[in-house]
C-alpha positions as CSV (number, residue, x, y, z in Angstrom):
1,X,12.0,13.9,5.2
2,X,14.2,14.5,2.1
3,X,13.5,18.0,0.1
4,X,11.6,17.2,-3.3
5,X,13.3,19.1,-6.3
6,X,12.7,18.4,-10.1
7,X,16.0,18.0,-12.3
8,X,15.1,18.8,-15.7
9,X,16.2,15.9,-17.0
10,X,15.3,11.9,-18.3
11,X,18.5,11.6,-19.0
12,X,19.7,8.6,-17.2
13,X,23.2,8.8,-16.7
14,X,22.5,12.7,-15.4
15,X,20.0,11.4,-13.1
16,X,22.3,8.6,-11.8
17,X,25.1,11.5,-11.0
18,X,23.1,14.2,-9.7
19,X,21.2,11.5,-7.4
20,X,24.3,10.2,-6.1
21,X,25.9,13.3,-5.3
22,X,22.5,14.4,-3.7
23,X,22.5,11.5,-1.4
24,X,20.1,11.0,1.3
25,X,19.3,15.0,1.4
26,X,17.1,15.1,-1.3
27,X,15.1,13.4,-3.6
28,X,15.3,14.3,-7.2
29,X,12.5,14.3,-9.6
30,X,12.8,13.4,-13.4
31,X,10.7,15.0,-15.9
32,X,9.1,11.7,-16.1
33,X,8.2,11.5,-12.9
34,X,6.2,14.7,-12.7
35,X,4.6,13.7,-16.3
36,X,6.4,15.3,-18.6
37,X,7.3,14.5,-21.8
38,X,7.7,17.6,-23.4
39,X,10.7,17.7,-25.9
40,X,12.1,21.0,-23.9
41,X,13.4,23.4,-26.5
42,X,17.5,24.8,-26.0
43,X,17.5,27.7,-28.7
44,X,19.7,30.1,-26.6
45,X,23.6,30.1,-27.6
46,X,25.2,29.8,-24.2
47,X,25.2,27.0,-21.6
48,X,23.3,29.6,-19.1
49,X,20.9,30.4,-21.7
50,X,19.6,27.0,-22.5
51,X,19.4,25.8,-18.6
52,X,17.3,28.9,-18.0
53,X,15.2,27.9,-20.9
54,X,14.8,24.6,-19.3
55,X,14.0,25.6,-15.4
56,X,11.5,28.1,-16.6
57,X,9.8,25.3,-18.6
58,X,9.2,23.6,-15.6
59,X,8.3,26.0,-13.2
60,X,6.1,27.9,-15.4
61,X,4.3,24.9,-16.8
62,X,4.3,22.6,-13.5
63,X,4.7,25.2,-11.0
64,X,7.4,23.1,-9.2
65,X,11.1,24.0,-7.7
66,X,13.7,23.1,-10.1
67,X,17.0,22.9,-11.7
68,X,18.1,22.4,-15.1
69,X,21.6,21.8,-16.2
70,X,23.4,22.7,-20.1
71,X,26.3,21.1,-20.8
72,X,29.2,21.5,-23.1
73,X,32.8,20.0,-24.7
74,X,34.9,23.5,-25.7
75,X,37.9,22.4,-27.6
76,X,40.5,25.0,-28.3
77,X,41.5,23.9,-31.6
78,X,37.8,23.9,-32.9
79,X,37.2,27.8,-31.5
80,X,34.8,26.4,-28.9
81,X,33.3,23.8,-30.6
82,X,31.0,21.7,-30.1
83,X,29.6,24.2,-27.2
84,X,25.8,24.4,-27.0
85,X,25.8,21.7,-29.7
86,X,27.6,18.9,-27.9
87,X,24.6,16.7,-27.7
88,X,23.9,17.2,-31.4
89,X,27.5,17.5,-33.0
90,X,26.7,15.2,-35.2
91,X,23.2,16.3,-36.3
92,X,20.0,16.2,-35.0
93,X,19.5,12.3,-34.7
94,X,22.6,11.8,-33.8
95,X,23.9,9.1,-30.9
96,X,26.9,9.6,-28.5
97,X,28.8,7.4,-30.6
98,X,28.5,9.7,-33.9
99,X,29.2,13.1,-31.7
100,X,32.9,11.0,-31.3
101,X,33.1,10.3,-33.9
102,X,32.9,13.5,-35.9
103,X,35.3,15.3,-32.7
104,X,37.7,12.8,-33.5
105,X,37.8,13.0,-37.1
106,X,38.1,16.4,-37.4
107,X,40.9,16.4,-34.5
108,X,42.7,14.1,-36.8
109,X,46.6,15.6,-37.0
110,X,45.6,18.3,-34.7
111,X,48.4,18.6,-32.3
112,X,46.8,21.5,-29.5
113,X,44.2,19.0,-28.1
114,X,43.0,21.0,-25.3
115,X,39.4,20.9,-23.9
116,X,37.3,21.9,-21.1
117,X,34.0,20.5,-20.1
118,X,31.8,23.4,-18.6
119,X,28.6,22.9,-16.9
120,X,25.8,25.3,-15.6
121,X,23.0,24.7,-13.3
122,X,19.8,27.0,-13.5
123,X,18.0,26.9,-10.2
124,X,14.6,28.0,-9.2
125,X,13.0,27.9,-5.8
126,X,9.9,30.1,-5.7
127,X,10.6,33.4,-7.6
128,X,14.5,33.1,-7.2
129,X,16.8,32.5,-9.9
130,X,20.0,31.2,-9.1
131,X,23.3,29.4,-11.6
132,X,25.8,27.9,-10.8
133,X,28.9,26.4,-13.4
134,X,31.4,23.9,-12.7
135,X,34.7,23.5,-15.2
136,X,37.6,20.8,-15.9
137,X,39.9,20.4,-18.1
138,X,41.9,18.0,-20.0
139,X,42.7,17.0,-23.7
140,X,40.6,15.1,-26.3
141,X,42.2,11.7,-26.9
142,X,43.0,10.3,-30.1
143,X,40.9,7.4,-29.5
144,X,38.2,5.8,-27.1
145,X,39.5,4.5,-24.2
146,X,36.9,3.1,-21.2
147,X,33.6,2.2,-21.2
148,X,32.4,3.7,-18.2
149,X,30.2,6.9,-18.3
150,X,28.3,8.7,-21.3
151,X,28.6,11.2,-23.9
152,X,32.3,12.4,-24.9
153,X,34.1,10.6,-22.0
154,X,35.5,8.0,-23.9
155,X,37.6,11.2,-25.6
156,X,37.7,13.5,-22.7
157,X,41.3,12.9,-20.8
158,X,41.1,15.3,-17.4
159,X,44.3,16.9,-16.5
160,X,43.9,15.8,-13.0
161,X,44.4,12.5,-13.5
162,X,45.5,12.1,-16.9
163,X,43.1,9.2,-17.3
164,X,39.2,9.1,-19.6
165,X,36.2,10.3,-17.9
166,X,35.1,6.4,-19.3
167,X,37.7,5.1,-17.4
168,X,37.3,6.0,-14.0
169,X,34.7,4.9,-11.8
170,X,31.5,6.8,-11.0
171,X,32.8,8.3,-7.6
172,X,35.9,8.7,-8.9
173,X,34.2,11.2,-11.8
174,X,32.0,12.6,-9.9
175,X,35.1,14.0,-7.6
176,X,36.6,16.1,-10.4
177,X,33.7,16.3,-13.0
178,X,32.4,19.3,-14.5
179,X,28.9,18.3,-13.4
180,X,29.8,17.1,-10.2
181,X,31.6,20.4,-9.3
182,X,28.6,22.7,-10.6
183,X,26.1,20.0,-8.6
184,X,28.1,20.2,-5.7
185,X,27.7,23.8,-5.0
186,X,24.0,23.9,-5.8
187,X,23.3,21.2,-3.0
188,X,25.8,23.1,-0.4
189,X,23.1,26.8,-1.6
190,X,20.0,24.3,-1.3
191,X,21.4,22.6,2.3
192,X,21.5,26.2,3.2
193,X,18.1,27.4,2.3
């Protein structure tokens, strides 16, 4: 029988990755699928900050084994930016499409167009508390290409490739991604466990 685990997460496009990587070997809960809809604070200023903030939510509310991930676009030319606030570049409201929107506009002219995509992974399995962090790198474009994906992948062009997170296909992401690096060695610590 697969491990149970609780990912931190309704987000649908996370869940898809993070349940595709996991295959057969576990089964990943959503927040909705334990019952809850809490609108999870991320206050801290760092990527490990906020995905402790989120795992400890869980497991000190619910009481369950879980992980929590923060994610972030750092471009160079913008000192970091958007960081922490990738979701909400563009305000609180915002949608996917205005957080490109905003990047791209203010990368207008910019020649240095470097970026990296960093992800960490909060776990917690009883009273442990492990992260793990996956990076890649690439350039923002200087317009959407692809309509696969979520998020800043229409802009994001991996080195690796030289081709849009939005372009490629789900497998083919997952293999280099950010996300599916950090996932990757949280399953290889939780197959060993």
């Amino acid at each position: 029988m697969a491990k149970e685990i609780v990912f931190a997460s309704n987000n649908p496009h996370k869940l898809a990755e993070i349940r595709r990587l996991a295959g057969d070997g576990f089964r990943i809960l959503s927040l909705a699928e334990i019952g809850c809809h809490d609108d999870i604070p991320e206050t801290a200023d760092t990527l490990e900050g906020n995905s402790l903030i989120k795992a400890r939510w869980i497991k000190d509310r619910y009481g369950m084994d879980c992980f929590a991930d923060d994610t972030g676009l750092q471009v160079e030319a913008l000192g970091g930016a958007p960081g922490v606030m990738s979701a909400r570049y563009a305000g609180p409201e915002c949608s996917p499409e205005d957080n490109m929107t905003k990047l791209l506009a203010e990368m207008e002219g910019v020649t240095d167009r470097r970026a990296a995509f960093r992800t960490v992974i909060t776990l917690i399995l009883g009273d442990e508390v492990k992260q793990f962090s996956g990076e890649v790198f690439g350039t923002i474009a200087t317009r959407r290409d692809g309509t696969a994906g979520f998020g800043y992948d229409p802009v994001f062009i991996a080195d690796e490739t030289g081709r849009s997170f939005a372009s490629m296909s789900a497998d083919e992401k997952n293999a280099i991604s950010h996300r599916g690096r950090a996932t990757r060695k949280l399953l290889e610590y939780l197959a060993s466990v």
